[in-house]
N, C-alpha and C positions, 0 to 999 in steps of 0.2 A: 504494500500500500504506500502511498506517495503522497505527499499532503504539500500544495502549495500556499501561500500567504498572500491576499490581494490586498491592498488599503486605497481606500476608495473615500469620496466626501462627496456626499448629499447637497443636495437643495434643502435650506433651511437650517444650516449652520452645525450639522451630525456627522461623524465619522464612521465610516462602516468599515470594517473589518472581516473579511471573509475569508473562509479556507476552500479552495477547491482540493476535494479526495480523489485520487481516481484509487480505484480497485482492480493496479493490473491482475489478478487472478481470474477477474472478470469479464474483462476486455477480450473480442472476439477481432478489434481492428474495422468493426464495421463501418467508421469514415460517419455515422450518422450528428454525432455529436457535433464533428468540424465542420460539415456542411451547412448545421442551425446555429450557428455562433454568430452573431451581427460581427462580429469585432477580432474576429482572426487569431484568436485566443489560444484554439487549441489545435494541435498538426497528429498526424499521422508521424511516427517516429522508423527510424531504421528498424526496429523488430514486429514491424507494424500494429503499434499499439498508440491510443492517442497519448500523447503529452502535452503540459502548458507549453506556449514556447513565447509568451506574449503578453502575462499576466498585469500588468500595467496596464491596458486596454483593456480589462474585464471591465461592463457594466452590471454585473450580478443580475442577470439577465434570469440565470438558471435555466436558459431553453436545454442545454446540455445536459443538464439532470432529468431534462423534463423528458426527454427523448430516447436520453441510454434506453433499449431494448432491455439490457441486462445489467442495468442499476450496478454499474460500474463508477459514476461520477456522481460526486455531491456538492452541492456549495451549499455553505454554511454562511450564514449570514446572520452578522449581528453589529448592532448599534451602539456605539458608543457613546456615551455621553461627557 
């Protein structure tokens, strides 16, 4: 499991903090997660598995978790105050 760090800042003066998880165990390489990313976030890797390659660019969008087939990716999402 692989756990990246996004910090990210809201409209309306909040700090959000998020972790993307992937679960390579889970990862079949399906490409579906990279192709619903507004924001070019996540790639297809040499063992063709997704990785971050771009995490700066997250909008905590979560279309990627919303999509994994097999609940390999999570973003965790929380608000700092």
């Amino acid at each position: 499991m692989h756990k990246y760090i996004v910090i990210k800042c809201l409209i309306g003066g909040y700090d959000m903090k998020s972790t993307i998880t992937i679960k390579k165990e889970r990862c079949k390489g399906c490409n579906i997660c990279v192709k619903f990313c507004p924001k070019k976030v996540l790639a297809l890797g040499t063992l063709g598995m997704v990785e971050v390659v771009n995490g700066e660019a997250c909008i905590v969008c979560g279309q990627c978790e919303m999509r994994c087939p097999d609940y390999a990716i999570f973003v965790d999402k929380k608000v700092e105050e």
